[in-house]
C-alpha positions as CSV (number, residue, x, y, z in Angstrom):
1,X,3.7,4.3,10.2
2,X,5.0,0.8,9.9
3,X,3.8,-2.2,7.7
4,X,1.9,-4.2,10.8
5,X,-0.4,-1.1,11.8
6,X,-1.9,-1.5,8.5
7,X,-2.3,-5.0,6.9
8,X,-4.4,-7.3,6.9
9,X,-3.2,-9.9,9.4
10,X,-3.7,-13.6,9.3
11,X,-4.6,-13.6,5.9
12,X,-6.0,-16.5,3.9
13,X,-3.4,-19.4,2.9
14,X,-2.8,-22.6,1.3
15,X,-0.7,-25.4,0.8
16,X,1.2,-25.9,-2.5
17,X,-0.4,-29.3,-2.9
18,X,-4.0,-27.4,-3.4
19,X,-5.1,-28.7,-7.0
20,X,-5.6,-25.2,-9.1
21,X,-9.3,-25.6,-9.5
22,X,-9.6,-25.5,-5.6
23,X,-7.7,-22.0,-5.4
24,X,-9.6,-20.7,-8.5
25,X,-12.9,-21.7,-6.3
26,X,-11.8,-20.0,-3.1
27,X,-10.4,-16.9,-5.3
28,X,-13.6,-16.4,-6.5
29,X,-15.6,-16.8,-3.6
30,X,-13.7,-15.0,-1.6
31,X,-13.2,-12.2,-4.0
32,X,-9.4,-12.6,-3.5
33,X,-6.5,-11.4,-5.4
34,X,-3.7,-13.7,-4.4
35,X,-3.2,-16.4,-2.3
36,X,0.0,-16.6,-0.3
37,X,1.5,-20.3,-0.4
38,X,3.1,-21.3,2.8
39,X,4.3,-24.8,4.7
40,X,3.5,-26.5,7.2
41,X,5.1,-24.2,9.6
42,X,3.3,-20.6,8.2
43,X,6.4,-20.3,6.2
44,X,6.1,-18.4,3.0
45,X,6.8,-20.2,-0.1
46,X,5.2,-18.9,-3.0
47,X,2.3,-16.9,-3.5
48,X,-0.6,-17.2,-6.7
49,X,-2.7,-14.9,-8.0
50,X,-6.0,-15.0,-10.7
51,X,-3.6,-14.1,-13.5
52,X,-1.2,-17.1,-12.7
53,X,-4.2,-19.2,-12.5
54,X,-5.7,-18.7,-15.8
55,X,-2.7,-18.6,-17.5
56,X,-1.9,-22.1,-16.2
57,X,-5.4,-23.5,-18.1
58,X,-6.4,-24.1,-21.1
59,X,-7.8,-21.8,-23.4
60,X,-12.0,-22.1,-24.5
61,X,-10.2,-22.8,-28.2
62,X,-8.8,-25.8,-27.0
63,X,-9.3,-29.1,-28.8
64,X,-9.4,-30.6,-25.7
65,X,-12.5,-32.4,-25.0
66,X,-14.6,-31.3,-21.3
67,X,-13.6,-35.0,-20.2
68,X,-9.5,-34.3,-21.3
69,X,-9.6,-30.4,-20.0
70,X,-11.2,-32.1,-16.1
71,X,-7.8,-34.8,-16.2
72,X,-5.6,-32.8,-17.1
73,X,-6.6,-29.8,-14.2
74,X,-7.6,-32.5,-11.8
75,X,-3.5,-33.4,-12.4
76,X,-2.2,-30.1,-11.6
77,X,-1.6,-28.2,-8.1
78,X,-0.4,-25.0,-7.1
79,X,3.5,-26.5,-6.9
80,X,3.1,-26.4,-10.8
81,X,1.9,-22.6,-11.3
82,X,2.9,-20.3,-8.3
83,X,5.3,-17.9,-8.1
84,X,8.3,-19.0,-5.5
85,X,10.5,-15.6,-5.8
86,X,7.9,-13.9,-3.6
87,X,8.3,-9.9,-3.0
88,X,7.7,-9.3,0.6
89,X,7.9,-6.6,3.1
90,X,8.9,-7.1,7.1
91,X,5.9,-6.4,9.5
92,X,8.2,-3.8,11.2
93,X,9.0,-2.0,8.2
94,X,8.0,1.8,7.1
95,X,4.9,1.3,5.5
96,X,6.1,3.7,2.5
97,X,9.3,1.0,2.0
98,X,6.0,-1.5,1.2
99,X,4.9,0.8,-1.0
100,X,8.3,1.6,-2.8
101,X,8.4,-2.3,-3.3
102,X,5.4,-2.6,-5.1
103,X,5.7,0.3,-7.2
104,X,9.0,-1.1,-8.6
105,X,7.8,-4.8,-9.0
106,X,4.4,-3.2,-10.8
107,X,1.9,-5.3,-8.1
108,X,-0.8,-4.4,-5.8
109,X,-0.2,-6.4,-2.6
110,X,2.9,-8.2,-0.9
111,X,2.7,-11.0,1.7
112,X,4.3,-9.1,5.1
113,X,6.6,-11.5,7.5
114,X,8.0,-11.5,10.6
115,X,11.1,-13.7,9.7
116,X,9.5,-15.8,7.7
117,X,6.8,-16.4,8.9
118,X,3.7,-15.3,7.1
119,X,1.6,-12.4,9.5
120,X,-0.2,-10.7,6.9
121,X,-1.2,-8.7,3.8
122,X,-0.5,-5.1,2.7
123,X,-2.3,-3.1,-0.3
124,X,-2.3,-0.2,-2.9
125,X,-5.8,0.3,-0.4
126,X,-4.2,0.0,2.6
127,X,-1.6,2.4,1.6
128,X,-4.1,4.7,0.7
129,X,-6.1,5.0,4.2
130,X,-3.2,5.7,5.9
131,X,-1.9,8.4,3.3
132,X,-5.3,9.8,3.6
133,X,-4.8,9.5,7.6
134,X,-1.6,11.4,7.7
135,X,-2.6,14.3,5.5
136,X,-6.0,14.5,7.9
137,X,-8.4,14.2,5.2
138,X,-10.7,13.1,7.8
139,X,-10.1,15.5,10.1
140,X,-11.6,18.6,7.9
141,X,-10.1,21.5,8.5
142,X,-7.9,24.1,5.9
143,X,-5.3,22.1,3.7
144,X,-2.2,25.3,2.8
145,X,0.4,24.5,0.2
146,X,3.2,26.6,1.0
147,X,6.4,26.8,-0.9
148,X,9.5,27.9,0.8
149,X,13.6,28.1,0.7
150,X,15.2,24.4,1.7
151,X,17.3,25.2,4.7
152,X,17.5,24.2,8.3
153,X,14.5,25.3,10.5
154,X,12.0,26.3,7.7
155,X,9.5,23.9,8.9
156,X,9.2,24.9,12.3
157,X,9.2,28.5,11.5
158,X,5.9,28.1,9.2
159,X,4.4,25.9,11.9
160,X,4.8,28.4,14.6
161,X,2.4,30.6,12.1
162,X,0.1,28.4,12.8
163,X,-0.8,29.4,16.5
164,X,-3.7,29.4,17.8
165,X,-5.0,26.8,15.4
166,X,-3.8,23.4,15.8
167,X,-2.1,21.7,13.3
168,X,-3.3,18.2,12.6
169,X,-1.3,17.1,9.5
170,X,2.2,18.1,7.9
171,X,3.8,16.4,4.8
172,X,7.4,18.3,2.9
173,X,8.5,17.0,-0.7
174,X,11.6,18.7,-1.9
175,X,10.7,20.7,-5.4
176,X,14.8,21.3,-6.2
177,X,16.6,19.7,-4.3
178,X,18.9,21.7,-2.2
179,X,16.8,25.1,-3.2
180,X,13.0,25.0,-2.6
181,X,10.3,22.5,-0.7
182,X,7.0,22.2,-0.6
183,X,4.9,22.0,2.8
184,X,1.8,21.2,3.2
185,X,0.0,21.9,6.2
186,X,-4.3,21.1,7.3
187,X,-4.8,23.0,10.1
188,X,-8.0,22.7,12.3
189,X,-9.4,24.5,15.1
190,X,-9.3,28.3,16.2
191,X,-8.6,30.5,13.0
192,X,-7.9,27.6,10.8
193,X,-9.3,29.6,7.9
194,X,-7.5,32.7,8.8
195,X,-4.2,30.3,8.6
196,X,-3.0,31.3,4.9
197,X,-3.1,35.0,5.5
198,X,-1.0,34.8,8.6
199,X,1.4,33.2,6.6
200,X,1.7,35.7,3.9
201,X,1.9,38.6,6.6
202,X,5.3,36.7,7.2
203,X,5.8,36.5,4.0
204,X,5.9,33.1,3.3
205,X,4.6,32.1,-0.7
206,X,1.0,30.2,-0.4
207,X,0.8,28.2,-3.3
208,X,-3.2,26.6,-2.8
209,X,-5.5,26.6,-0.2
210,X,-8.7,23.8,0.3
């Protein structure tokens, strides 16, 4: 799964020249959460959010009057608010390195480039249709939670259990390292249901069945 099969491409931009009540106008609008700044060439160079915008306006206990508050936002663009050291992912990149990124910079969303050029967004959402997509979720079927040693053709010996149903999702996280791993399996098809039994006749541990 890579970064470009799941974003949003051509995403909405804007220039850093945009004055800030423009981009709170077409956040709201649009129902946006950021807005990725970029040049003339559709490079990125910054990127502003809600948050950003907000915190770059006065506050309703101002003593500013409405006349003052209009001047001074009518003075400011996004050059004066917008983030410029912009987390972003490649478009050709494992999708789970886009999520690893925003995990450890704490944000929802990260402008995706080819080069630099911008070519789209990715999300927490769109993270979370194709994690739904690989485990099948969609696909129905019997979802088995197996637990077994960590050694060298494990995975392929629980899969050939599986015959005659077919098996249309598999996902392993180790449990300690170097000692157990979890696999988890959603078989669909001929004797899906009868799935987990097989695989204690072999005596393999079944640790939850859905």
């Amino acid at each position: 799964m890579l970064v470009h099969e799941w974003m949003t491409p051509n995403p909405q931009t804007v220039t850093s020249t945009l004055p800030i009540m423009d981009a709170m106008r077409l956040l709201r609008d649009n129902i946006f959460r950021r807005l990725p700044v970029t040049d003339d060439e559709g490079n990125l160079v910054g990127i502003v959010t809600e948050k950003d915008l907000k915190e770059a306006t006065p506050t309703k206990a101002t003593s500013l009057s409405i006349y003052e508050l209009n001047y001074l936002l009518s003075k400011l663009n996004l050059a004066d608010v917008m983030v410029r050291e912009v987390a972003s992912v490649q478009s050709d990149s494992p999708l789970e390195e886009a999520a690893l990124i925003m995990e450890e910079n704490g944000i929802s969303g990260l402008p995706v480039l080819k080069g630099t050029k911008l070519v789209g967004i990715v999300t927490i959402t769109d993270v979370l249709r194709a994690f739904t997509d690989m485990l099948g979720l969609k696909e129905g079927g019997t979802r088995v939670t197996v637990t077994v040693e960590d050694k060298p053709g494990v995975l392929a010996d629980v899969a050939k259990v599986a015959a005659p149903s077919n098996i249309v999702a598999a996902v392993t996280s180790s449990i300690q390292e170097g000692k157990q791993r979890k696999l988890i399996f959603r078989v669909a098809g001929e004797e899906a249901e009868s799935y987990p039994e097989r695989l204690k006749e072999h005596g393999i541990t079944v640790e939850d069945i859905h």
